[in-house]
N, C-alpha and C positions, 0 to 999 in steps of 0.2 A: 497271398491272401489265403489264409484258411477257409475251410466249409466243411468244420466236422459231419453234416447230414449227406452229406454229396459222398463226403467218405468213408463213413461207415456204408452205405449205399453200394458204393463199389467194393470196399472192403470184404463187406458180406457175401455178395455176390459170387465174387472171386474164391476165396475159401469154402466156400460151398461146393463151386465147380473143382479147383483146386486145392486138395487139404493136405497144406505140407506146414513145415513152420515157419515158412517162412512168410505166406498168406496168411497163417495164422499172428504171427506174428504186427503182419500190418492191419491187419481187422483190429487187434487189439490198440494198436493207434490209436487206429479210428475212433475209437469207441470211448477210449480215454478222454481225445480230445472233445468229443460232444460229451462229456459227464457221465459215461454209463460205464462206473468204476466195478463192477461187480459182473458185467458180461466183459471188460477190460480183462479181467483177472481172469479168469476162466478162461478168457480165448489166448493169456500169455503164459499160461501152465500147461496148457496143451502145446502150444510152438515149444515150451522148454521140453516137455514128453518127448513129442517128436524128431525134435533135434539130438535129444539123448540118445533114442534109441537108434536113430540113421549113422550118428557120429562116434556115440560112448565116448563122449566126452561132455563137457559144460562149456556154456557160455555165459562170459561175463556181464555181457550186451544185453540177452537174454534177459539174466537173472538180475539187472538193473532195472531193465524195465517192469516187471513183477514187481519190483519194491516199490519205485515212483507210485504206479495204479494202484498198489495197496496203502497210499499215501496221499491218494488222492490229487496227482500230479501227473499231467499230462505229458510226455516225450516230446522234447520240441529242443532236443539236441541232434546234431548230426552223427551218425550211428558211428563206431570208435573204428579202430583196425584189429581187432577183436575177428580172428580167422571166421567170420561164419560162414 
């Protein structure tokens, strides 16, 4: 069962305390998945930042999920084998 509110909830929370991209990452889930496409985006261009610059390199994973929430499309696949 989903509860995007419960998620973005913790989502936030966690990235708050925690700001890597990977938090960041799942906050933008979250945020996707309760309809808040535009703090979605914001919070998954910074997990791509961050993983950039920790990695120097890209992910494809990443840079999928930024298109879906620029599309207005929630992540509600199971994440790839994409090395993150």
């Amino acid at each position: 069962v989903r509860d995007g509110r419960l998620a973005v909830t913790a989502g936030s929370r966690l990235a708050r305390q925690l700001r890597t991209w990977r938090t960041l990452g799942a906050e933008a889930m979250a945020l996707a998945e309760s309809g808040q496409w535009a703090e979605a985006i914001v919070a998954q261009r910074d997990a791509i930042d961050l993983f950039q610059r920790a990695t120097r390199t890209t992910s494809p994973s990443l840079a999928d999920g930024l298109r879906r929430y620029e599309r207005r499309e929630p992540s509600r696949v199971p994440w790839s084998t994409d090395p993150l």
